[in-house]
N, C-alpha and C positions, 0 to 999 in steps of 0.2 A: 526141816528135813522132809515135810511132806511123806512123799511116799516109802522114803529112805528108811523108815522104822519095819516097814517091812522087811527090806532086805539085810535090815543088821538082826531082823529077829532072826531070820533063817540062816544068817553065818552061827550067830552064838545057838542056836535051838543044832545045829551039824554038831557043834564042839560040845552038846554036851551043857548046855545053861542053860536055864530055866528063862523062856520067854517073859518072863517077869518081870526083868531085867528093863525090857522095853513096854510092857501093857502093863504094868502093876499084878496084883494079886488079888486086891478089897476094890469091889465099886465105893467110891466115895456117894455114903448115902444123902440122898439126899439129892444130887446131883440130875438135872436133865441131860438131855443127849444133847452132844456136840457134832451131832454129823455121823460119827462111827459109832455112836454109844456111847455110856456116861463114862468119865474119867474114872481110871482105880489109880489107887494108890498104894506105897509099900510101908509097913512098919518099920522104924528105927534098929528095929533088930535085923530082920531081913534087910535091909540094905548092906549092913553091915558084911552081913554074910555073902551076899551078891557079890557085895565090893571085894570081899577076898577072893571069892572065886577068879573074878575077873584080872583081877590082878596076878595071879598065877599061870593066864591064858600066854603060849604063845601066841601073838595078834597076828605075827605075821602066818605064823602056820593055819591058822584058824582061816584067815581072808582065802588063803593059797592053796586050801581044801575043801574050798565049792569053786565048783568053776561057772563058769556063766550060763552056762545051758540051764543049769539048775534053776535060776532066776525066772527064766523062761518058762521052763515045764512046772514052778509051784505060780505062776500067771501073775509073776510082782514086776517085772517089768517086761513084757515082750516085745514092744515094740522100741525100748528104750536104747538108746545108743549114748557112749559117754556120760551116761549116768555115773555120779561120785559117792561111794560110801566111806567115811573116813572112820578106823576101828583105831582108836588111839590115834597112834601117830602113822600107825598104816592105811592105807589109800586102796579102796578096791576102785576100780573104775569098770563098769558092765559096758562090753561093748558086742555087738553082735552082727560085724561084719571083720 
C-alpha cells in the first residue's frame, strides 16, 4: 500500500476513527526503526473494538466525504494522479486533473 496508509488514515481519522486503525497504538518494544519509526501494534481487545467500529462505517459515504483536494492540502498525495485507495469494497481513486 505504500503511501496508501496515509490516505486511508485521513478518510477513517474524517469519519470519525481512530488512526489506530492504520498506525497501531503500542510501539512494539523493542523494535528498531523501519524507515518511518518503529512498528506499533494493537491489543486483542482494541482490534476488536476497531473491527466493530469499522464495520458499522458506511464505506461508501466515508470515501465520498473527503474529496480530493483534501489529499492535496494534508500533502499525502499532491502530485499523485490515479492513485487507488480501496476501503472495503469501495474504490477511492485520487485524481487531480
Amino acid at each position: 500500500m505504500d503511501k496508501a496508509w496515509h490516505g486511508l488514515a485521513l478518510v477513517l481519522d474524517r469519519a470519525g476513527v481512530s488512526t489506530a486503525v492504520v498506525f497501531g497504538d503500542e510501539q512494539v518494544p523493542g523494535a528498531d526503526d523501519w524507515g518511518y519509526g518503529p512498528p506499533s501494534s494493537l491489543r486483542p481487545e482494541r482490534v476488536a473494538e476497531l473491527a466493530a467500529v469499522l464495520r458499522s462505517l458506511d464505506l461508501q459515504g466515508v470515501v465520498e466525504a473527503v474529496p480530493a483536494e483534501a489529499f492535496v492540502e494534508a500533502d499525502i498525495y499532491p502530485r499523485a494522479s490515479g492513485t487507488r485507495l480501496a476501503l472495503g469494497s469501495t474504490l477511492l481513486v485520487i485524481s487531480n486533473g
